[in-house]
MARMAR-93355 format. One record per residue (C-alpha): residue number from 0; residue in one letter; x, y, z. Coordinates in pm, 1 decimal, m for minus. Layout:
! MARMAR-93355
+------+------+----------+----------+----------+
| resi | resn |        X |        Y |        Z |
+------+------+----------+----------+----------+
|  NUM |    a |        X |        Y |        Z |
...
+------+------+----------+----------+----------+
! end
This chain:
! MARMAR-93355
+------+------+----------+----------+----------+
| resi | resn |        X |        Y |        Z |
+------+------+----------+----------+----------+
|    0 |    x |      0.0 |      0.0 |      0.0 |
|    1 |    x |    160.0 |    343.1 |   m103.9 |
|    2 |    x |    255.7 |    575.8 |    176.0 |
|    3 |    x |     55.8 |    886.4 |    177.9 |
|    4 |    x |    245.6 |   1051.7 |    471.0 |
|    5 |    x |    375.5 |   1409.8 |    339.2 |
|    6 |    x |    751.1 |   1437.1 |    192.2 |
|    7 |    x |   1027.3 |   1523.5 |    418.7 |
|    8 |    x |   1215.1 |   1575.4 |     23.1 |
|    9 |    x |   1099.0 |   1621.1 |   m312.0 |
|   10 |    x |   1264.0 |   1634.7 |   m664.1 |
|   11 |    x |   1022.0 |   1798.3 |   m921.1 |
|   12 |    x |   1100.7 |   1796.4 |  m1218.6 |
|   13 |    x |   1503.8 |   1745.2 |  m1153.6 |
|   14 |    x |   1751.6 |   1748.7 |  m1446.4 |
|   15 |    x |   2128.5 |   1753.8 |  m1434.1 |
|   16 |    x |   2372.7 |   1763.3 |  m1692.8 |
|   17 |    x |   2720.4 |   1782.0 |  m1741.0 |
|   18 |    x |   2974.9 |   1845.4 |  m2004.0 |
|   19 |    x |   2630.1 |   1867.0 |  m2242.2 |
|   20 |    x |   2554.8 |   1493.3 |  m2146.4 |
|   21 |    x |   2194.4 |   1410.6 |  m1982.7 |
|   22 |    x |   2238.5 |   1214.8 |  m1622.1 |
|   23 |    x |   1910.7 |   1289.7 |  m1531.2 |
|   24 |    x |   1562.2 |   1432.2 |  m1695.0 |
|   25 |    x |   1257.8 |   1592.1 |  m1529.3 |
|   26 |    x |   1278.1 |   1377.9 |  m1275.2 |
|   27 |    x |    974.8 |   1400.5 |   m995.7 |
|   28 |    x |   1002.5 |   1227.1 |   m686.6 |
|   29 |    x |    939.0 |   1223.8 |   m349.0 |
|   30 |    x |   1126.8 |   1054.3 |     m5.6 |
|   31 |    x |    860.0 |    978.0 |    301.0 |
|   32 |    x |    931.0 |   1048.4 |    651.1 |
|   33 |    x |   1022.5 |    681.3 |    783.1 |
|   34 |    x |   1036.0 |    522.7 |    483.5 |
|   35 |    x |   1304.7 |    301.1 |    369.3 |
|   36 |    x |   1333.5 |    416.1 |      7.8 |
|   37 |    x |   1528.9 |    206.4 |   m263.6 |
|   38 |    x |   1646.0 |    332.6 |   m595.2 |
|   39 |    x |   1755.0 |     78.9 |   m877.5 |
|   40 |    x |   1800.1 |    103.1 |  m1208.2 |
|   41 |    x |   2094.6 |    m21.7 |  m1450.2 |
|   42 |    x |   2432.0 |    102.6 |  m1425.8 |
|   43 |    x |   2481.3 |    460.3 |  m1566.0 |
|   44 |    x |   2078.0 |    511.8 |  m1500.5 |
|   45 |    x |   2119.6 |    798.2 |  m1282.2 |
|   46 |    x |   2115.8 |    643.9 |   m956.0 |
|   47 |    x |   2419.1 |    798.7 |   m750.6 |
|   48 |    x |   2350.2 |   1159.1 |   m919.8 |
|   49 |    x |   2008.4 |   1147.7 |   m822.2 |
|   50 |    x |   2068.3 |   1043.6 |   m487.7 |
|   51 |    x |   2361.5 |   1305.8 |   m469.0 |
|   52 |    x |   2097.9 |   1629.7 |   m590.8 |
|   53 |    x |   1796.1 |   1505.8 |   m317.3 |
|   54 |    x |   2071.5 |   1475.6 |    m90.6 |
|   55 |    x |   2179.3 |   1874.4 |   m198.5 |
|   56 |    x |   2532.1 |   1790.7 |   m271.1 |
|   57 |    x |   2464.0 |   1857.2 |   m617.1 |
|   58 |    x |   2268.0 |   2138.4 |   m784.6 |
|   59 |    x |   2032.6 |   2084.4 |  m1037.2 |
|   60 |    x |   2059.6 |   2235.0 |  m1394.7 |
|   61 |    x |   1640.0 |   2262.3 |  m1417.7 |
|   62 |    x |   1363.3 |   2162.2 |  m1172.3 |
|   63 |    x |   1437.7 |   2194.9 |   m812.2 |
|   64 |    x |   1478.3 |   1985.3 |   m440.8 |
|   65 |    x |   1252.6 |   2082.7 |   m131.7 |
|   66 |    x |   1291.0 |   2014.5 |    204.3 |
|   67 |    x |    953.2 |   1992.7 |    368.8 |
|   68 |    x |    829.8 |   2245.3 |    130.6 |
|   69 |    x |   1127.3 |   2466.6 |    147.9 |
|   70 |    x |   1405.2 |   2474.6 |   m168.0 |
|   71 |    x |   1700.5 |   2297.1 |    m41.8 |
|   72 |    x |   1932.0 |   2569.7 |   m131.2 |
|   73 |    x |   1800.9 |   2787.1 |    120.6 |
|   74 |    x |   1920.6 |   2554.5 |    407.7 |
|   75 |    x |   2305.1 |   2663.8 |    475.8 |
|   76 |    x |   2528.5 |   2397.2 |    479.0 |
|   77 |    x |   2543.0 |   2335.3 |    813.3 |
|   78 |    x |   2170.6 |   2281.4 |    883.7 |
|   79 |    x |   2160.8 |   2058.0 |    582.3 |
|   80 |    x |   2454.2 |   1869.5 |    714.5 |
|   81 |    x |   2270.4 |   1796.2 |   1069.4 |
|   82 |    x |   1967.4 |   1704.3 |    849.2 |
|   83 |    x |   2130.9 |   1496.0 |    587.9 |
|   84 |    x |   2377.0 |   1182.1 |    594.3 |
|   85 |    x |   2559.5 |   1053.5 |    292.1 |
|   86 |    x |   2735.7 |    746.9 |    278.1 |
|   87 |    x |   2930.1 |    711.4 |    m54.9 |
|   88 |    x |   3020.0 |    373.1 |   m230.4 |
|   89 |    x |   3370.6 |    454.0 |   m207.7 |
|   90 |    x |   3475.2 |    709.2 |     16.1 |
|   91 |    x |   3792.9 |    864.9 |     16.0 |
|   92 |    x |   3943.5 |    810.2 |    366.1 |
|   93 |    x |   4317.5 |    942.6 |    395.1 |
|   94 |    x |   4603.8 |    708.0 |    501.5 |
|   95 |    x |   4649.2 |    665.6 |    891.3 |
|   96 |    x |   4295.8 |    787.2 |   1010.3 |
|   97 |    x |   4153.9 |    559.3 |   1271.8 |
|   98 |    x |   3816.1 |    470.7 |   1324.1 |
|   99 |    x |   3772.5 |    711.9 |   1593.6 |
|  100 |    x |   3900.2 |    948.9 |   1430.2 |
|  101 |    x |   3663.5 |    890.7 |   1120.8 |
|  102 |    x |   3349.8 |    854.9 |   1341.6 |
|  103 |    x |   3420.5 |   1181.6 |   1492.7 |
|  104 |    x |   3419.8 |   1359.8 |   1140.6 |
|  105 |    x |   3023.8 |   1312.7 |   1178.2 |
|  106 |    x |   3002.2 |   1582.3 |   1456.7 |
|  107 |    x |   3207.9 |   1873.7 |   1228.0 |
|  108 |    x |   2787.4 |   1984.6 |   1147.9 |
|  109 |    x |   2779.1 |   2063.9 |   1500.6 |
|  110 |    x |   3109.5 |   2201.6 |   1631.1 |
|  111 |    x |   3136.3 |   2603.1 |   1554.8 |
|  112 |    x |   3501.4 |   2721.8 |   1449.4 |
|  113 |    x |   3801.7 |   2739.6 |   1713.0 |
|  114 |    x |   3582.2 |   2499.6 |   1958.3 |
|  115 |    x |   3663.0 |   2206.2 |   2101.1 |
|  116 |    x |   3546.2 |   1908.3 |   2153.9 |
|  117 |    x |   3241.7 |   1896.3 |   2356.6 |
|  118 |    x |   3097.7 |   1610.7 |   2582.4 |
|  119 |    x |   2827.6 |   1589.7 |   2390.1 |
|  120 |    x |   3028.7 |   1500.2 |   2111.0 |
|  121 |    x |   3263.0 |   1249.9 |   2290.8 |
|  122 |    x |   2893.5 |   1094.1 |   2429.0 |
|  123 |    x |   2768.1 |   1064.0 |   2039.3 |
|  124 |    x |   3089.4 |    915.5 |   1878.3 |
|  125 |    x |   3134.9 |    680.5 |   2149.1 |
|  126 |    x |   2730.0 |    573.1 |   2134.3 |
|  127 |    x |   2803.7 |    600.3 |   1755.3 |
|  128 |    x |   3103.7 |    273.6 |   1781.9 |
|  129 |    x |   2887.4 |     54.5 |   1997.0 |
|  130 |    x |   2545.7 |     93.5 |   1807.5 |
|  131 |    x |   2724.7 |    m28.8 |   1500.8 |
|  132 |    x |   2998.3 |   m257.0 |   1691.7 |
|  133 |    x |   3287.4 |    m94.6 |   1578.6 |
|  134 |    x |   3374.0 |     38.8 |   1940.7 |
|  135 |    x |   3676.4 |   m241.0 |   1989.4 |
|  136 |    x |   3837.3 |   m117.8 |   1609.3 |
|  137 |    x |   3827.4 |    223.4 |   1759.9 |
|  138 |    x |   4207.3 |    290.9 |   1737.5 |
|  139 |    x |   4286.8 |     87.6 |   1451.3 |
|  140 |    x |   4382.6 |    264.4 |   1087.7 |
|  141 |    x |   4066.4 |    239.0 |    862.8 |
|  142 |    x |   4276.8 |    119.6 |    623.2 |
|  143 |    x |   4314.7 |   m226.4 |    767.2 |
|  144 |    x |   3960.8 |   m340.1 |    782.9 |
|  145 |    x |   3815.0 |   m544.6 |    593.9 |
|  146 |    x |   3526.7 |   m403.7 |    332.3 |
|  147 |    x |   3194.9 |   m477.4 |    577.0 |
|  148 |    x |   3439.0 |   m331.8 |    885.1 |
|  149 |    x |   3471.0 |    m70.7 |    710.1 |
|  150 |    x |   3116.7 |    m19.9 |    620.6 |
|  151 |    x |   3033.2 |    m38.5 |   1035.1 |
|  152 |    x |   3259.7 |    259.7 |    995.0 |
|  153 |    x |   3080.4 |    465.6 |    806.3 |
|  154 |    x |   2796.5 |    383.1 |    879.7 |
|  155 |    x |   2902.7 |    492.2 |   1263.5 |
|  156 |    x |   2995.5 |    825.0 |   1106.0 |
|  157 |    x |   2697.9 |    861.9 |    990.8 |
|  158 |    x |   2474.5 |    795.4 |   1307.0 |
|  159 |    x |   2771.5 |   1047.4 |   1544.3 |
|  160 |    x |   2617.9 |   1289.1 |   1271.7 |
|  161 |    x |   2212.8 |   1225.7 |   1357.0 |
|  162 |    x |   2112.6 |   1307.9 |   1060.0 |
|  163 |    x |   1695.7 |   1228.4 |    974.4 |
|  164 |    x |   1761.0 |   1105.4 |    618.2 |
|  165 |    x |   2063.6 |    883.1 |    541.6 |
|  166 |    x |   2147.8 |    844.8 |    159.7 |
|  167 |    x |   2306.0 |    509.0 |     92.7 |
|  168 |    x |   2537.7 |    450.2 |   m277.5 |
|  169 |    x |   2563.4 |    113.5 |   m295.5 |
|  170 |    x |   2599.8 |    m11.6 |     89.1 |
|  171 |    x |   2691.0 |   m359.4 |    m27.5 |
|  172 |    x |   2865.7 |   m311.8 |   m321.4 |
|  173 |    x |   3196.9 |   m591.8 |   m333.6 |
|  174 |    x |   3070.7 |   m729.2 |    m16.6 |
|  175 |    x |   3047.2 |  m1131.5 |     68.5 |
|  176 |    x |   2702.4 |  m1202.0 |    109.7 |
|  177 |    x |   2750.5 |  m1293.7 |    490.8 |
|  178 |    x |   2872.2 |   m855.7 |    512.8 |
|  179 |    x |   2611.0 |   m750.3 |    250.3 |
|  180 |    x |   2358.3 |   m966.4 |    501.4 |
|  181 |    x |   2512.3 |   m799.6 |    807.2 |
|  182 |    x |   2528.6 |   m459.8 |    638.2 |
|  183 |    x |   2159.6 |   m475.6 |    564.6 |
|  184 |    x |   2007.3 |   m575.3 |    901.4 |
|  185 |    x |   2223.2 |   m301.7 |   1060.1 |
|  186 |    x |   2064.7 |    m23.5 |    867.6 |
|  187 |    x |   1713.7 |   m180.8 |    872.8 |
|  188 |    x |   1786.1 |   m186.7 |   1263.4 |
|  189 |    x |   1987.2 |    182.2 |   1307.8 |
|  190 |    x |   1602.0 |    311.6 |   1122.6 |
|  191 |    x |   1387.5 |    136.5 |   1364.2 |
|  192 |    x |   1578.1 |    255.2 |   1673.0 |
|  193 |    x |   1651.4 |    605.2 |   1563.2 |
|  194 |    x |   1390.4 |    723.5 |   1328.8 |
|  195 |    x |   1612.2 |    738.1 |   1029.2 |
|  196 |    x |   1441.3 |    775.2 |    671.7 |
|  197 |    x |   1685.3 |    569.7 |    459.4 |
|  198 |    x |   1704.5 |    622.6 |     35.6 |
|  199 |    x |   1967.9 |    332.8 |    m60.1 |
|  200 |    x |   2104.5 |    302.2 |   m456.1 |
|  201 |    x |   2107.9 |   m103.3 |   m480.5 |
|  202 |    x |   2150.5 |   m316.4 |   m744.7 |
|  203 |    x |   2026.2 |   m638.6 |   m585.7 |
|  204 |    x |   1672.2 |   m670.4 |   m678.4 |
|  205 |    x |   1585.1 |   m950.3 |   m342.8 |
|  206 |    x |   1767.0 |   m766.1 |   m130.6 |
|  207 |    x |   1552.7 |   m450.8 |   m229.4 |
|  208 |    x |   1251.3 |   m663.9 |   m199.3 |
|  209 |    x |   1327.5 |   m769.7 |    138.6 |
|  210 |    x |   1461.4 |   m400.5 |    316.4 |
|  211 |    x |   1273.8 |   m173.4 |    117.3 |
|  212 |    x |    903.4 |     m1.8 |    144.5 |
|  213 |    x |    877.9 |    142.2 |   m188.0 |
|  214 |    x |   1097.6 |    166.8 |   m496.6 |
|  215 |    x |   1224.2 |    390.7 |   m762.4 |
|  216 |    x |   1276.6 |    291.0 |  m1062.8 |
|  217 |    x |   1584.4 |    487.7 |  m1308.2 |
|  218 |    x |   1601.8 |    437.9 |  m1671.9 |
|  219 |    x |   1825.0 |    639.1 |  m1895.6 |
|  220 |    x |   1771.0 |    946.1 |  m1583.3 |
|  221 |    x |   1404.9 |    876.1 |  m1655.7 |
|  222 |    x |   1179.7 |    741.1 |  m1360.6 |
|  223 |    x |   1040.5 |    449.8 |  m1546.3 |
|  224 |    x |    861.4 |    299.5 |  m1220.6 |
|  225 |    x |    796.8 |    427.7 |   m851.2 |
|  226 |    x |    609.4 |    258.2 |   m587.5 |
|  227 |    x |    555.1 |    m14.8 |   m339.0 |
|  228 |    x |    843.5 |   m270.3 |   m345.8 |
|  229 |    x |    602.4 |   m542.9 |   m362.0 |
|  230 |    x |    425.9 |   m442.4 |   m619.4 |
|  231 |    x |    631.4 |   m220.2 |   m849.1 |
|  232 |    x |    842.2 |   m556.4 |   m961.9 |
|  233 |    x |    691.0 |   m755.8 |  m1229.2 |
|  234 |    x |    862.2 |   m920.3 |  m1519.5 |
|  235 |    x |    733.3 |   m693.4 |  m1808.6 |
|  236 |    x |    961.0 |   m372.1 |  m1615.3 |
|  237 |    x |   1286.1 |   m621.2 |  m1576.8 |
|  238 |    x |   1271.6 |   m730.0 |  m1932.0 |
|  239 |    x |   1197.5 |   m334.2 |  m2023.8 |
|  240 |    x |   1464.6 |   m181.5 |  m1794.5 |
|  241 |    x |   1730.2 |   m378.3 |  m1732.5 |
|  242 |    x |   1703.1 |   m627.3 |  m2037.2 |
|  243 |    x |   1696.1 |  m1010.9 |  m1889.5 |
|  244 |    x |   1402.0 |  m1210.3 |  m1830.1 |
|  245 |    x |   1272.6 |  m1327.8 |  m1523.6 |
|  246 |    x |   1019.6 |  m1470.6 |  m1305.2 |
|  247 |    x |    883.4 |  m1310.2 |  m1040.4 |
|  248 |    x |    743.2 |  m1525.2 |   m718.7 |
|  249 |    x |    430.4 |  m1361.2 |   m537.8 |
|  250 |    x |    258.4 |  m1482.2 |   m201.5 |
|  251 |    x |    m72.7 |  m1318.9 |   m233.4 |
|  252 |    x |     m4.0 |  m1076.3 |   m505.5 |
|  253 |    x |    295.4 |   m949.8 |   m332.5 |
|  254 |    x |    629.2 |   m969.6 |   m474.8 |
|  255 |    x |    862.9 |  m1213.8 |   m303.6 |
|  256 |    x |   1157.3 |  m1303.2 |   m519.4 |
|  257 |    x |   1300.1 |  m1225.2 |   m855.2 |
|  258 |    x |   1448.7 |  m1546.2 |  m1055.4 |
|  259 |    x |   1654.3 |  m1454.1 |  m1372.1 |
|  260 |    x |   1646.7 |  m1650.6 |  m1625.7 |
|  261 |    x |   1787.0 |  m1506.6 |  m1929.3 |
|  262 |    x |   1895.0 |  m1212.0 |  m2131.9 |
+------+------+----------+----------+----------+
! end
């Protein structure tokens, strides 16, 4: 059943280009309060850019982003910082940087220039490391975990930061499926406890069944599909948008899992 609960962020008619190539065109949609949002799509659909312009870390070139009815450019960059998490598929973490020291980069929204460390900061990076279990890799280099350690990490950065929506690229992406499992159930969990509203890029079509309340569908920076994960997946949109066929298992109407056959 589609959520009717007002947007807490909403694309109309979004388009972004660069270097006179298309990424994305008049895009329209909207992210729920609560909901646990996925966006899939091919490879080169769109997916990371749009995620990156709701998320206002990159400006549309028509169309515009509002938050809660207000244009997203009007929020400085500090309130939208507080209000907004991002969590790349690769981010760039410099040599020698422990995981403290990379949880703690979550609070910089908060801190004002010149000040120190406050205990309310100490209190949120440390409750930060244990939510995600990361607090006993505290003083060891980032660079030495392995790849779902290192998404504990950031994901830890993410929750010092307390931000209402978290944008996800690609959580799982080169992960075992034990860490992609692990991975998963730590974000579903992280939303439950703390209210997040979660929009996650994914290219795993069950997984996105399982985790997600609605989906977005990219093709070619076109929405192609948008709606309850459940129902939004049927065979005629795989075949249509990402070329294979399949067969789609339903328990009482409701998609359940995607089998692919062939391309």
């Amino acid at each position: 059943m589609e959520l009717t609960v007002e947007a807490i962020l909403r694309a109309e008619a979004v388009s972004y280009r660069v270097h006179g190539h298309t990424i994305l065109q008049g895009v329209d949609a909207h992210v729920v309060s609560g909901e646990f949002l996925g966006i899939i799509g091919p490879n080169g659909a769109g997916k990371t850019t749009l995620m990156r312009v709701l998320a206002g870390l990159a400006r549309p070139t028509a169309g515009r982003v509002l938050w809660q009815g207000r244009p997203l450019t009007e929020l400085p960059d500090r309130e939208r910082a507080r209000r907004i998490g991002f969590v790349s598929q690769n981010p760039a973490i410099g040599f020698g940087f422990t995981v403290r020291d990379v949880v703690s980069m979550g609070r910089y929204p908060y801190r004002r220039l010149f000040e120190g460390w406050r205990a309310a900061d100490q209190e949120a990076v440390q409750a930060a490391m244990a939510a995600t279990g990361v607090s006993h890799l505290e003083d060891r280099p980032v660079t030495d975990l392995s790849g779902g350690e290192r998404q504990r990490v950031f994901l830890a950065r993410a929750l010092a930061q307390q931000p209402r929506v978290l944008f996800l690229d690609e959580p799982i992406a080169n992960l075992d499926v034990r860490y992609q499992l692990e991975v998963l159930n730590l974000v579903s969990g992280l939303r439950e406890r703390h209210g997040w509203t979660v929009v996650m890029a994914i290219h795993d079509l069950n997984w996105a069944l399982r985790y997600c309340d609605r989906l977005l569908v990219l093709q070619a920076g076109r929405v192609a599909a948008c709606g309850a994960a459940q129902s939004v997946l049927n065979e005629d949109l795989i075949a249509t948008v990402f070329g294979v066929k399949s067969r789609v298992e339903r328990d009482g109407g409701r998609a359940v899992r995607v089998e692919f056959l062939s391309v």
